[in-house]
Each structure stands twice: as C-alpha cells, then as structure tokens.
C-alpha positions in Angstrom: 12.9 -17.9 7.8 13.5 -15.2 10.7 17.2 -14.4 11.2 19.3 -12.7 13.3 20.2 -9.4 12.0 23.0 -8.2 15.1 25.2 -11.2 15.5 26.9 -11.8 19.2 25.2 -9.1 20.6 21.3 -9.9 22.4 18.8 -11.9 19.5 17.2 -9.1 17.1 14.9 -10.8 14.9 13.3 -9.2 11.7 11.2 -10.7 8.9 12.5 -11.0 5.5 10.3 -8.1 4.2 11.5 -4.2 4.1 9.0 -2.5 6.2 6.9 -0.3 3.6 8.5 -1.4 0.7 6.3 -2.3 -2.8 4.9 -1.2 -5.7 2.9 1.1 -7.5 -0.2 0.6 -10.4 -0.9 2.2 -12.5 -4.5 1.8 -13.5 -4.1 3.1 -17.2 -5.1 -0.3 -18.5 -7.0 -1.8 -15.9 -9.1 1.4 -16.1 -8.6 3.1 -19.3 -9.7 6.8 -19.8 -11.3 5.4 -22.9 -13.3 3.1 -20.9 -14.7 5.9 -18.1 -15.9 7.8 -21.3 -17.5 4.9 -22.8 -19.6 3.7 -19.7 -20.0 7.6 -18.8 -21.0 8.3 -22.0 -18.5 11.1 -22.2 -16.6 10.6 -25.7 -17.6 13.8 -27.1 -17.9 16.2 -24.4 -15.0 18.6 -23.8 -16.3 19.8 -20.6 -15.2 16.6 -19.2 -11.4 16.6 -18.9 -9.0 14.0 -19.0 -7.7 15.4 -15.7 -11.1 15.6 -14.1 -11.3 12.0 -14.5 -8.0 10.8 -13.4 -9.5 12.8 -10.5 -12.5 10.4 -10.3 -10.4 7.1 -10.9 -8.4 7.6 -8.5 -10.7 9.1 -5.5 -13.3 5.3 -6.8 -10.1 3.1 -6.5 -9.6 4.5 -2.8 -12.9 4.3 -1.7 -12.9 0.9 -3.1 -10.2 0.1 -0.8 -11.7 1.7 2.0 -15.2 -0.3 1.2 -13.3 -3.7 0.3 -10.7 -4.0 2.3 -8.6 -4.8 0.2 -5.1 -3.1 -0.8 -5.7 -1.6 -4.6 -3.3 0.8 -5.0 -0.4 -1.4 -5.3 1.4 -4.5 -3.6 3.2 -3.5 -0.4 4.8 -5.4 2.9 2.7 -4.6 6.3 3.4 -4.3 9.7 1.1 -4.2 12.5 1.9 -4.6 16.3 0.3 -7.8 17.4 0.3 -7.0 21.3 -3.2 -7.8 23.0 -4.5 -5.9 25.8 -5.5 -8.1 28.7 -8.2 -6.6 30.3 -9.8 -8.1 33.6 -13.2 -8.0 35.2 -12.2 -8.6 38.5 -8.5 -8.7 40.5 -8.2 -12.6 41.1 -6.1 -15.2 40.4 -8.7 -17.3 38.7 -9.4 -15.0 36.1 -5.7 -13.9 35.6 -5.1 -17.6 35.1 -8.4 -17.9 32.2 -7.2 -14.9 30.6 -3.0 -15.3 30.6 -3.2 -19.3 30.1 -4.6 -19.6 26.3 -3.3 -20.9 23.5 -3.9 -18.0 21.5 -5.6 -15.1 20.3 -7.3 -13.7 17.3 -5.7 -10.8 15.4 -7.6 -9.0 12.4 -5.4 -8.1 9.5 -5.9 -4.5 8.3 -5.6 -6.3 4.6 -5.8 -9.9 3.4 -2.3 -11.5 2.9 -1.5 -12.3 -0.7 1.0 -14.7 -0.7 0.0 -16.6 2.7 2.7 -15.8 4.9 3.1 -13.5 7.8 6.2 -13.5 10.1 5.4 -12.8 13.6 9.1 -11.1 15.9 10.0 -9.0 18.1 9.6 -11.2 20.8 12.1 -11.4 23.7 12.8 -15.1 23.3 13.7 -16.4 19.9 11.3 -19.2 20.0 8.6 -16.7 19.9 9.8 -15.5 16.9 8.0 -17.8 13.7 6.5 -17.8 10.5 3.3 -19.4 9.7 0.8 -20.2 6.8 -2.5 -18.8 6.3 -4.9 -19.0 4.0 -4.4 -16.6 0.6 -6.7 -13.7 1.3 -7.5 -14.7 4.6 -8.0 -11.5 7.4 -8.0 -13.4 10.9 -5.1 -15.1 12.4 -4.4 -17.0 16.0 -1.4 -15.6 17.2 -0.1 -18.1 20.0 0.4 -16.4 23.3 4.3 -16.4 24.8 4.4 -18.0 28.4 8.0 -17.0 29.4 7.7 -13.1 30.6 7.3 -13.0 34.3 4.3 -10.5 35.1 5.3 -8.1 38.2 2.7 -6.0 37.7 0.1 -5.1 40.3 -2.7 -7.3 39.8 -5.1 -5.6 42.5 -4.9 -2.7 40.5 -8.0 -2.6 38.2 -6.0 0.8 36.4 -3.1 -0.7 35.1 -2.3 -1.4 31.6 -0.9 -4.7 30.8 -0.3 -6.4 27.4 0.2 -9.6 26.0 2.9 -10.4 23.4 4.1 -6.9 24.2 6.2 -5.3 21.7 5.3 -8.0 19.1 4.7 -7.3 15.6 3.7 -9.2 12.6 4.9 -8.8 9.0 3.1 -9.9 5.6 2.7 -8.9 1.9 -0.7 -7.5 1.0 -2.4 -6.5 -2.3 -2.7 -7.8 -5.5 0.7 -8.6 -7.8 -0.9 -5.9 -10.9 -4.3 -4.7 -11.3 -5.0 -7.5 -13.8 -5.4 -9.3 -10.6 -8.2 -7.0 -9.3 -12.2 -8.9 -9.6 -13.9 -7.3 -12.1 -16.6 -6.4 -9.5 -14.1 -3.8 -8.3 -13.7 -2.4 -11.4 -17.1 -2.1 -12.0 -17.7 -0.6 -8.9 -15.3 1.9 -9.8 -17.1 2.7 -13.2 -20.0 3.3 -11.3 -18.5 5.5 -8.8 -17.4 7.4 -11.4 -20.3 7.7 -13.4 -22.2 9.2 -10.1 -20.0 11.9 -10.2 -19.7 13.0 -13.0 -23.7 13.2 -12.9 -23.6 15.0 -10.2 -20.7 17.2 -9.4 -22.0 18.2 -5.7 -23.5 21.7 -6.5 -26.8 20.9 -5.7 -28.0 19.0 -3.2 -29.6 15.7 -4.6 -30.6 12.2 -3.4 -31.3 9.2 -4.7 -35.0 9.6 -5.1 -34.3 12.8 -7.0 -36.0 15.1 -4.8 -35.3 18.8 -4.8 -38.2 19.9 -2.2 -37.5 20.6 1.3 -39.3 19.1 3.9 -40.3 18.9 7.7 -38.5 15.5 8.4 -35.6 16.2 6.4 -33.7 14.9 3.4 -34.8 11.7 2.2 -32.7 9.2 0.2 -28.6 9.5 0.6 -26.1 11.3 -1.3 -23.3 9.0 -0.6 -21.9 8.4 -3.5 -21.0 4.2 -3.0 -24.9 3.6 -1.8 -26.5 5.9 -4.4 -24.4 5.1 -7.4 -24.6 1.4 -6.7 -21.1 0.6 -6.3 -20.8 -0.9 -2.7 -23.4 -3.3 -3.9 -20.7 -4.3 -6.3 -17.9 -4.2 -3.8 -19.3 -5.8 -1.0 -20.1 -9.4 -3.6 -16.1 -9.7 -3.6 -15.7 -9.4 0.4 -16.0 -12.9 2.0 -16.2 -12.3 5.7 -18.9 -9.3 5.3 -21.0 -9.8 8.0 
C-alpha cells in the first residue's frame, strides 16, 4: 500500500521500498575460486593469483549483467521516472487528442522485477498513485496515463517539451534473493568468461580464428571477449524477450 508520509499538509506519496536500499553477494560459493581453477585448469599454476581471479569473477559477473539484463550483484529496490515524452507530428487538435487520450503506455524496466510488484507515485492526485501486479521477471509494463492535469502549454509550438505523467516515478525490487538463485547458464557463462582471459591476457592482439598476420582488409574474427569465449551464447539462452 502507498501512504501518506506528511500528514495535514498537501498528499506526498512514497512506496514502501527505501530508494537504493539492498543487498550484497558474495559469489564465494556460487563461484568458488576452486571452481575457476578447475574449469581453467589452473590448480597448480602460481602465476595465476587468487587476486587475479577475483579480478576476473567479478569483471564476468558484470558483464553478465550488462549482457542479461538482469541484476547479479545483489537484490536492490529501483526507481525510475515513468514520465513519457509526448511528441507530435503535426500542431492539431486531432492528434493532441490520439496521443493524450490513451489508456496507457509501455514502460521498459531497466531490470526484471523479482517479487512482482512495482508502486507507481508521485503523481499530483492521489488516485494516480497505485500498486499493481506483474508478472515475476517480467520487463514491460502499461503505465495508465493520468487525465486530470490541465495542459496550458502552447500547442502550435512544434519546440516545446511536454510530458506525460510528469514527475512520476515507479518503485520495484529487482535481482535475485542469493546467488543460489542465479541459472546456471549464468554461471557458466561466467566460467567461460573467465577462462578467455586468462588465455589471453590482452598483450597481443588475437581473434577468434587465431590469426596473427596482418592484412589489407583488416582484422578478421573479434576479440570481444563474450562473442569469442562463448559466453553470450550462454547468457542470451536465459533472456526471454531477446529479440
């Protein structure tokens, strides 16, 4: 539930969820030192430091996060402002009317909600201000468009910026409860990450056909380390909406 959080003075409404607040993994267990050496191959090798690969873990689990989507390096409570920008083609009243007078719009979360809720406030009416359901894991939402503001602005002039649901912002819990939770394909992809680089620690330049020869039409192949390693193969099986 939304509540009030200034009594008798004008309506201030605020989500149940401290902006920012959450938690931390620790990928210790999920992804063990002794399992990087083991799929790396690295048990007996001094010149491969325990630091060096915390390095690695943690630069695979935030491009995994980056690639996925997804929020891996802990559980935390997300805000995003929810105003749309109405843009018009043309200064007339019909298209005004097509373009104030939906039902709703669709907003792209920057992660999937985990528990299914996801306050929308800040609205200047407390009626605009609601919590709804969605889907666990899902991305897109319809955020219903407010009717009471009165537009003064100029609607002859093609350079003005107006908004819808100005000001308003949405609030939701994203990323997994512990790192237990994480698919297996992530991990993977992380182990394969890793792997790449410690193969190939960037002093050379070296692509995935494993040519060192310069030629006319350039470099062939890619040294990014996701394509080449084959991890985004692994990460992009655990995003649903890839297109």
């Amino acid at each position: 539930m939304l509540t009030a959080e200034t009594p008798g003075q004008a309506s201030v409404f605020a989500p149940p969820l401290e902006p920012g607040a959450g938690i931390e993994f620790d990928w210790t267990a999920r992804l063990s030192l002794d399992m990087i050496r083991q799929h790396t191959k690295t048990d007996d090798i001094p010149g491969v430091t325990d630091e060096q690969l915390s390095i690695y873990r943690a630069a695979a689990v935030e491009a995994a996060e980056r690639y996925t989507g997804m929020l891996l390096s802990g559980q935390r409570n997300v805000t995003e402002a929810v105003q749309s920008l109405l843009v018009t083609k043309k200064p007339d009243w019909a298209h005004e009317w097509l373009n104030v007078y939906k039902p709703y719009y669709k907003h792209r979360l920057r992660y999937p909600s985990s528990d299914g809720y996801v306050y929308l406030y800040g609205g200047l009416h407390p009626a605009a201000n609601r919590v709804f359901r969605v889907p666990i894991g899902e991305t897109t939402i319809k955020v219903p468009i407010q009717w009471y503001p009165i537009d003064t602005s100029n609607c002859c002039n093609t350079c003005s910026t107006r908004y819808i649901n100005e000001g308003m912002m949405i609030a939701y819990k994203a990323g997994y409860a512990s790192p237990m939770e994480v698919p297996s394909l992530v991990v993977l992809g992380c182990l394969q990450f890793i792997a790449w680089v410690v193969e190939h620690p960037g002093d050379e330049i070296l692509t995935v056909r494993n040519r060192r020869d310069a030629r006319s039409e350039g470099a062939q192949g890619t040294n990014n380390i996701a394509i080449a390693s084959g991890a985004l193969e692994s990460w992009r099986l655990v995003v649903e909406d890839i297109t």
